[in-house]
N, C-alpha and C positions, 0 to 999 in steps of 0.2 A: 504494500500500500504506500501512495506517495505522499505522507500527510504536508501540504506544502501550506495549509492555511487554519489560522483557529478563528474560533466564533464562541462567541459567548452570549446568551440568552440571558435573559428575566422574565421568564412566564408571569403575567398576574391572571387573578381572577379567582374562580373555582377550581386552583388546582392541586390545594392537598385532603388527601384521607379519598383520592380517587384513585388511586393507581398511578399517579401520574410518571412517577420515576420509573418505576417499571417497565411503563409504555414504553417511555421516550429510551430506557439503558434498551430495549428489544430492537426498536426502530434505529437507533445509531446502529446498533448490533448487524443490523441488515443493512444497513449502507454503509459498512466497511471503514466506521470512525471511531476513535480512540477520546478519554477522556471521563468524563462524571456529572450527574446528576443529582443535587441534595435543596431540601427544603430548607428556606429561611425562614427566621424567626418572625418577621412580617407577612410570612402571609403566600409569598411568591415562592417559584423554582430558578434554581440560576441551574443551568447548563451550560458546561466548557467543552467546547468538541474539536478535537483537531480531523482532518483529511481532505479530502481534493474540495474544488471550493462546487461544484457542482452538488454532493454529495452532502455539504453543509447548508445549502439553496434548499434542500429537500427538506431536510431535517426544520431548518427555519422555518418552512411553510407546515410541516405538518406539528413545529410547535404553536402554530397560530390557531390549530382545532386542538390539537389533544386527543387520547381518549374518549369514547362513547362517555363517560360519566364526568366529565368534566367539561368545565365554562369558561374559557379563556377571554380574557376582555383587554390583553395587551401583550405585545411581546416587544420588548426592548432588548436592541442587534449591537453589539461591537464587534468588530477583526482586526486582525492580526495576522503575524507570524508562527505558521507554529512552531513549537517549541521543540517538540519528539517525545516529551518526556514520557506519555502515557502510552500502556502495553496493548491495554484492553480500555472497554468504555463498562466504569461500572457505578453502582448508587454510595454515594456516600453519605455520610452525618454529622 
C-alpha cells in the first residue's frame, strides 16, 4: 500500500453508543488505510487515516452518512502528509 496522504476527520452529530468506530475501523479496513478511530469526550469521533488520497475521498464521504444507526450533522477534513507510522487501522480510547 502506498500511504502517501493523511486525513483527519471530526465526525459530529449522532455518533457515539452506535457503532460508529466499528463501522468506520471495517470501512478503512476495506479500503486498504492504516491509522485509528476513538470517541471524544464532547461528543464527536476524530478519525486519523493514512493511504492513497483517493481511498481517503471515500472514507471522507462515507464518514458524512455513517452507519444505518447513526446521525451525522458534520464532518470537519484536514490533510496532510502521511506519516507511515500506523501498521493496521484500528479503535482506540
Amino acid at each position: 500500500m502506498n500511504a502517501d496522504r493523511q486525513a483527519r476527520f471530526i465526525v459530529s452529530g449522532m455518533v457515539q453508543g452506535v457503532c460508529f468506530r466499528m463501522y468506520t475501523r471495517d470501512e478503512a479496513l476495506r479500503l486498504g488505510l492504516t491509522g485509528w478511530v476513538r470517541n471524544r469526550s464532547d461528543g464527536t469521533v476524530a478519525v486519523l487515516a493514512e493511504g492513497r488520497g483517493d481511498s481517503l475521498k471515500q472514507l471522507h464521504e462515507w464518514c458524512q452518512t455513517g452507519p444505518p444507526t447513526a446521525h451525522v450533522t458534520g464532518v470537519e477534513a484536514t490533510h496532510a502528509e502521511a506519516t507511515g507510522e500506523f501498521a493496521s487501522f484500528r479503535i482506540t480510547y
